[in-house]
N, C-alpha and C positions, 0 to 999 in steps of 0.2 A: 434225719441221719446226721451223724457226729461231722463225719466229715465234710458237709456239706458247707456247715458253719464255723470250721474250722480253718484260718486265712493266715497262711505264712509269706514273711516277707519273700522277695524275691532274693534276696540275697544270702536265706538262710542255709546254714551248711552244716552239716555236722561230722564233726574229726575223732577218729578212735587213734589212740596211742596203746599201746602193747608192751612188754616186756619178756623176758623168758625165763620162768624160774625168780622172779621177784616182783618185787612192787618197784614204783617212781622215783628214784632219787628224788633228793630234793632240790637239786639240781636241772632235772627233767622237769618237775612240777613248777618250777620258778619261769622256769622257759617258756612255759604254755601259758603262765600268769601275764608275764610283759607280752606278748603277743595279744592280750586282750587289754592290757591296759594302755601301750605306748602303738599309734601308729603314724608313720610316715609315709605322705603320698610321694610315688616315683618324680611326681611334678614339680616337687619342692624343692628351689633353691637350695644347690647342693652346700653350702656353710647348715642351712638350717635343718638337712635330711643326715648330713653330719654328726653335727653338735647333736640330731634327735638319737640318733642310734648311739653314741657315747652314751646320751643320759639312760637309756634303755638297755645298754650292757652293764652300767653301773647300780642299776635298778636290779637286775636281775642276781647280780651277786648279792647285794642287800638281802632279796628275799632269800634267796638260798640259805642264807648265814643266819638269818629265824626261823628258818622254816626246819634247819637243821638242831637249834635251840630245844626248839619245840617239840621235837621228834626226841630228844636227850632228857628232856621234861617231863616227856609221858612215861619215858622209859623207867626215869628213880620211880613215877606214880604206880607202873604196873610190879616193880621191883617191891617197893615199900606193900602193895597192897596182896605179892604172896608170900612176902615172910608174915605177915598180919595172919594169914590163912592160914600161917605152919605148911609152908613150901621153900625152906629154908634155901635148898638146893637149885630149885627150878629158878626163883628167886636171883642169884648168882648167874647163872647161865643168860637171862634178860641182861643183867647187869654189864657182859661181855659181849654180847650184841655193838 
């Protein structure tokens, strides 16, 4: 049986994030990023749980700010590839997204 040999840590969790009527900012998704990348124990001398959450708010703007690139990147890609198509129109409307 699958489950039998199947051994999750103890501490495993799993988190659903929702929207209503759209997808993640990128903003949102930056958020969920530093939260896996930057952690600070409550234990930690407060200068160093400080300075950590600074570098973790300035981390999270970082990624926003390519993740927002990158999402304006895809957008020329999916723009450029239906004027390609002869979607001259559909094409424009991507564009004002």
């Amino acid at each position: 049986m699958l489950t039998d040999s199947l051994k999750l840590s103890d501490d495993f969790k799993v988190e659903v994030h929702t929207t209503n009527n759209r997808g993640a900012s990128p903003e949102e998704v930056a958020s969920r990023c530093v939260k896996k990348l930057v952690f600070v124990s409550d234990q930690a001398e407060p200068a160093i749980r400080e300075q950590a959450h600074a570098f973790a708010a300035h981390i999270e703007k970082v990624i926003a700010s390519y993740m927002k690139q990158a999402v304006q990147s895809d957008r020329t890609t999916v723009f450029n590839a239906l004027v390609d198509a002869g979607h001259p129109e559909l094409a424009e409307l991507i564009r004002r997204l």
